[in-house]
C-alpha positions in Angstrom: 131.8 100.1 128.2 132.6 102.2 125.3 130.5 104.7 123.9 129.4 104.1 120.1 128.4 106.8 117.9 126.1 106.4 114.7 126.6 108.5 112.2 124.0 109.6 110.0 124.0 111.7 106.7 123.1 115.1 108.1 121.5 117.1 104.8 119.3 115.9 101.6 120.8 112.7 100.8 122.7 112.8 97.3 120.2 111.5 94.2 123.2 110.5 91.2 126.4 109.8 91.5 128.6 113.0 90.6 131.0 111.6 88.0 128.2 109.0 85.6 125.1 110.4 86.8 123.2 106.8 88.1 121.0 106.7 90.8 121.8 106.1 94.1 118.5 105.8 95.9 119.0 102.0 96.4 122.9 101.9 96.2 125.6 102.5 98.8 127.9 105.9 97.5 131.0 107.4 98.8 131.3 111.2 99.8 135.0 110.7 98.5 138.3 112.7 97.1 139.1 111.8 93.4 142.2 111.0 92.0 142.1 114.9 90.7 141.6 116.2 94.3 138.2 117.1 94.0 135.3 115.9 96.1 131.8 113.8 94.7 129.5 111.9 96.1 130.0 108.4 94.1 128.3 105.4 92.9 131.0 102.2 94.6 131.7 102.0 90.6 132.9 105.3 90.1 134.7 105.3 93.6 136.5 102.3 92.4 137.9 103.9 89.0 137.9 107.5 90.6 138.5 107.2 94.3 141.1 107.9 95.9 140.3 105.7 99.1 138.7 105.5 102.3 138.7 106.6 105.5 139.7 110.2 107.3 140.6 113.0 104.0 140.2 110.4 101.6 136.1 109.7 101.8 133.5 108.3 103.7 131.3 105.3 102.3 127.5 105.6 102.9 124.2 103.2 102.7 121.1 104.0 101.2 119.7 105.6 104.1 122.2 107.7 104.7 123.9 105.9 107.5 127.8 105.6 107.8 129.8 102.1 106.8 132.3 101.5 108.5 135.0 99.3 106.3 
């Protein structure tokens, strides 16, 4: 049987979106690259307009608690 790994925010979870400034407390964000190559932590509205994807160097989509999505 394979092993399966949860992953888990590891520091203070991120408060407002980066780019608008909402609150992410009872929102899933992304820790994702921008279209401009930088990095933010993202409201899923922002990520849409501003993202430049998901998944390994492009961002990482997180819940509420802090607790990877996978998708």
């Amino acid at each position: 049987m394979a092993m399966v790994y949860a992953r888990k925010w590891a520091s203070e979870l991120p408060d407002r979106c980066q780019l608008c400034a909402m609150r992410l407390e009872d929102n899933d964000w992304v820790d994702g690259k921008t279209e401009r190559g930088s990095w933010a932590h993202m409201c899923l509205r922002c990520h849409e307009e501003y993202g430049y994807g998901l998944g390994t160097g492009c961002g990482q989509r997180w819940n509420k608690d802090g607790w990877w999505v996978k998708g």
